[in-house]
C-alpha positions, 0 to 999 in steps of 0.5 A: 393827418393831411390839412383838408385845405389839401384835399379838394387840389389835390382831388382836382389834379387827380381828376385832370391827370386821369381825364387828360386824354379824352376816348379815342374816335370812332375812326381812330379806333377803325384806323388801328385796327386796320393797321393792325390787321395789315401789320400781322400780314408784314415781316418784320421790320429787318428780315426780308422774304426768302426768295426760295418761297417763289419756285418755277411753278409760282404764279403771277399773284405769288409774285406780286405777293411777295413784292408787296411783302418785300419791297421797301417802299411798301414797308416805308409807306406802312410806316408812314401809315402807322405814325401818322395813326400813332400821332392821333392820341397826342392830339386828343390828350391835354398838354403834360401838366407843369410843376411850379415852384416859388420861393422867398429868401432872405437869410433864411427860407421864408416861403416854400410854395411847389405847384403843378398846373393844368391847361385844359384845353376845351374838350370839342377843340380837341375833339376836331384836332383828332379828327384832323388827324385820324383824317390825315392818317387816312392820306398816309394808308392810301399811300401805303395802298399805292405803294402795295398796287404799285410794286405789283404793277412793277411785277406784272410788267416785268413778268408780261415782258419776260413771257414776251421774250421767253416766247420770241427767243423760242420763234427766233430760234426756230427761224435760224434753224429753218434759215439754215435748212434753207441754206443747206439746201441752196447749197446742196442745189447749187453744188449738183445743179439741180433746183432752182439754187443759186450763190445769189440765194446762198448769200442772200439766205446766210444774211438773213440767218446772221441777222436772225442770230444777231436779233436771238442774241440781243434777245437774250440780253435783254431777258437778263436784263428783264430778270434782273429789274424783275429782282429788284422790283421784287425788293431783293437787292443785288447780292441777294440769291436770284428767285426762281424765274418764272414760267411766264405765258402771255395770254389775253387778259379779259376786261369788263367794259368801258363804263364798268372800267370808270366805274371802278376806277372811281370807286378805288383808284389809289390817287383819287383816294388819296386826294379824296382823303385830303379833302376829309383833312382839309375838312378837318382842319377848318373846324380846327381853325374855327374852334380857334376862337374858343379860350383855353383854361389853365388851372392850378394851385400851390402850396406854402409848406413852410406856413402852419397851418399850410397855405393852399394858392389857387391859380388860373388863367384863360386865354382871350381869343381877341384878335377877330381878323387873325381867326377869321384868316386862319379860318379862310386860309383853312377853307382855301386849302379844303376848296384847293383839295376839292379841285384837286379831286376834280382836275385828277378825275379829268386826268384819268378819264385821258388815261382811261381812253388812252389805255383803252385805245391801246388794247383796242389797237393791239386787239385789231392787230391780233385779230388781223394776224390771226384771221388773214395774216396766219391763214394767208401764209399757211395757204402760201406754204401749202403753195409752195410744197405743192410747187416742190412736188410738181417741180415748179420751185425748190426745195429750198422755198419751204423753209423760207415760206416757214419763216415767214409764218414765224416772224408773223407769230413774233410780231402777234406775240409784240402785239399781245405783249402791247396789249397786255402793257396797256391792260396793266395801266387799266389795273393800275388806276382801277387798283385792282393790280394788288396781289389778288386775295391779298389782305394788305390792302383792307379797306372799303370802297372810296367816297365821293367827299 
């Protein structure tokens, strides 16, 4: 029958051992099941999207989706997010117990006393340890979110470039055919002596065709060129099989107004979140610092197994928080950083109110340039076109100023579709900070509004 003089220790150390982690926060609990919530959306770790789920019918969103599901630095950044969740139960757990052992010898074993010891660290200390952490995993998923709205920006980019050469290729096309109507027909008028048709005009007219193919062809290389950072902004690595190009058009993208626009960008803007999520942990590490000041208990007994009846030794032993100063600047350094943090918070607002205004004079900027192309510039060489077929029928020019006429009218539309790809640019800086470029209905980036701190 175990000595009674066992039981109360051994009734301690089973309390310790079962108390040693206290419950987890209200915010450790909400982080792990966001993180969870997210996970289940992700591959797994290794086995990247298949490329054949895009096909030429997919739409921006597909993209951006499969971007998000692919790309490496999301997948780093959700690891990241996860350690850092993973880290908060250690913070609010006591330190591992430790096995003691005391021995007296001579010839023979005199004493044989094996112990096990406790620290037991005060309950709110470690309370606001978790805090800190749980707060701290918070910066690591706005990194994560701002990986996830930034490999969709990539994506938009590539894609509203690749429409605006799709869209140029073709106008360039049609201009080297009506170059080379115009020429034919200089050639034709020059031959027989009839028209207006000179050599001057022939040459002239073969230039400007050359230059037009020269112009198509750089076009062309600069389309791969765009599909290939599209297929790598997708996460597909080079020796990948190519996704299906998509079938982009540029349209204009509306947007709400400016205050509105602020208004958003305050609220979700992945930067700002992020800073904002480093003032709760600079919040959090203070109350870490002040509650340094608080002694910690270590408790723990041994037990002579050579003596009869057996001898229990009791242990404990308290630290003595004593030296004032050290606490009192570990305590400033720690509200330090959470002011430096604030500021932070400030001087990013600042930053995107400039890019904010920046952006938007860019789609105001492409806007004035469309409207003019559409409302005079277009207008202005239909009427000259409409001229210049009434000029042929009555014998006033050639036939050769037709086609010229037209490809006037082409090189207007090449330069409205720069303008909207401009615009469109400058509308995915606006999605962008306002975070609203994630892939659209998407659940892998789950989470409330931000708060002011």
């Amino acid at each position: 029958m175990p000595s009674r003089r066992l039981i109360a220790p051994a009734a301690l150390f089973a309390a310790l051992a079962l108390g040693g982690c206290a419950g987890a926060q209200r915010g450790e609990v909400a982080a792990r099941d966001q993180m969870s919530q997210i996970g289940r959306q992700l591959p797994p770790a290794g086995r990247p999207a298949d490329p054949a789920s895009l096909g030429p019918d997919s739409t921006l969103p597909d993209y951006e989706r499969f971007a998000a599901l692919n790309h490496p630095a999301v997948a780093a950044a959700y690891q990241d997010w996860r350690a850092s969740v993973e880290a908060i139960a250690p913070t609010r757990s006591l330190p591992d117990p430790q096995f003691v052992f005391e021995a007296d010898v001579t010839d023979t074993l005199l004493q044989f006393m094996p112990g096990l010891m406790f620290s037991l660290t005060t309950g709110g200390k470690r309370e606001a340890m978790a805090r800190e952490a749980t707060a701290s995993s918070r910066v690591a998923y706005r990194a994560y979110a701002a990986a996830v709205v930034g490999a969709a920006s990539d994506v938009r980019t590539s894609w509203i470039e690749l429409a605006y050469l799709d869209g140029a290729v073709r106008l360039k096309d049609l201009s080297i055919e009506a170059l080379g109507q115009a020429a034919d027909v200089a050639e034709a008028d020059y031959a027989t002596g009839r028209g207006t048709g000179t050599l001057e005009d022939q040459v002239r007219l073969a230039t400007e065709r050359a230059k037009a193919q020269s112009e198509a062809g750089e076009l062309r290389h600069r389309l791969i060129t765009v599909r290939g950072r599209l297929k790598y902004n997708l996460g597909l690595h080079p020796g990948d099989p190519d996704p299906a190009w998509p079938r982009a058009e540029l349209a204009a993208t509306p947007l709400p107004a400016e205050d509105e626009l602020w208004r958003r960008i305050l609220l979700s803007n992945p930067g700002l979140a992020q800073m904002r999520a480093t003032v709760d942990a600079a919040v959090a590490s203070v109350e870490v610092a002040r509650s340094a000041g608080t002694p910690d208990l270590s408790v723990g007994a041994m037990a002579d197994l050579k003596a009869s009846p057996i001898l229990v030794r009791p242990l404990a032993s308290v630290t003595l928080p004593v030296w004032r100063e050290k606490i009192a600047a570990m305590t400033a350094a720690a509200e330090a950083r959470r002011d430096a943090a604030l500021a932070r918070v400030g001087a990013e607002e600042l930053s995107l109110a400039a890019r904010l205004a920046e952006a938007l004079h860019m789609v105001h900027e492409s806007d004035s340039m469309i409207s003019y192309i559409d409302g005079t510039a277009l207008p202005g060489y239909g009427r000259t076109v409409a001229t210049v077929e009434a000029g042929y029928q009555s014998g006033k020019n050639g036939m050769a100023a037709i086609p010229e006429a037209g490809i006037m009218t082409l090189a207007m539309r090449i330069e409205r579709l720069a303008a909207l790809r401009d615009r469109e640019n400058a509308v995915t800086d606006l999605l962008l900070l306002s975070a609203e470029a994630a892939p659209a209905g998407s659940p892998l980036v789950a989470d409330t509004p931000t708060r002011t701190p």
